[in-house]
N, C-alpha and C positions, 0 to 999 in steps of 0.2 A: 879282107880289106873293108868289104860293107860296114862290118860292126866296128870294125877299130874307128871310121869315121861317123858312123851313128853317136860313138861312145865319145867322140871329142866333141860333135854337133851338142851333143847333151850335155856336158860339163861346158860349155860358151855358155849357152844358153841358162845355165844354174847362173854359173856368175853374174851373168848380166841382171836376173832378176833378182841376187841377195847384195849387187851394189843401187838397185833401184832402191830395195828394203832398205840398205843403211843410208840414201841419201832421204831417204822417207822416215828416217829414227832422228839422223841430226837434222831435220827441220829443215833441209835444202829442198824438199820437195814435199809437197800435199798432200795430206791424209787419202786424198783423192786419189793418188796417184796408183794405176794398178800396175803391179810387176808387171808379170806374165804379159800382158800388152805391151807395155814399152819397152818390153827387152825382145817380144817377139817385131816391133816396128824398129827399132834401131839396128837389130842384125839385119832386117829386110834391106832397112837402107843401104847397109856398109855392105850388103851382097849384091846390091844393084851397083854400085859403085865400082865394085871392083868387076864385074861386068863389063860395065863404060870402059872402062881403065885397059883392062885385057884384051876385049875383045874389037875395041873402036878405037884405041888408042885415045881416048876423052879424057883433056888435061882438063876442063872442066870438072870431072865429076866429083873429085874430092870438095869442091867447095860446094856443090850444089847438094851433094851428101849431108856437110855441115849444114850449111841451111835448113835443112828438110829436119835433119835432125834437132836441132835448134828450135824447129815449128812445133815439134815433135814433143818438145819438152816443156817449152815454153807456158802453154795453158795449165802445168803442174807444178812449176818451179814458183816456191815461195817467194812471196813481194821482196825478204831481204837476200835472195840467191837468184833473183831474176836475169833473165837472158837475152 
């Protein structure tokens, strides 16, 4: 069971950083922008969330997720894909 969820943990994790890459190819995001960072900050978030969500019942957390993530983007998001 470890490895089959290591092995999905890592395939999330690719994707999140080759849709960072392609919003960093079509210009939606800044040269600046580093994968590996912002794919490791946006699963943090969507894991605390679901956290709140599960384990506090926090109808909150999905919006304050978006937010966070949104802050999260935002200093990288090109002036014309701005957030």
């Amino acid at each position: 069971m470890h490895d089959a969820v290591v092995k999905a943990l890592a395939r999330w994790h690719h994707t999140l950083q080759e849709q960072v890459r392609l919003a960093i190819t079509s210009a939606e995001l800044t040269p600046e922008a580093d994968p590996e960072t912002i794919a490791f900050q946006l699963n943090a978030l969507a894991m605390a969330a679901n956290q709140a969500i599960q384990l506090f019942d926090d109808r909150r957390a999905p919006q304050m997720a978006r937010r966070a993530m949104l802050a999260t983007l935002g200093p990288v998001c090109s002036e014309a894909h701005g957030v």
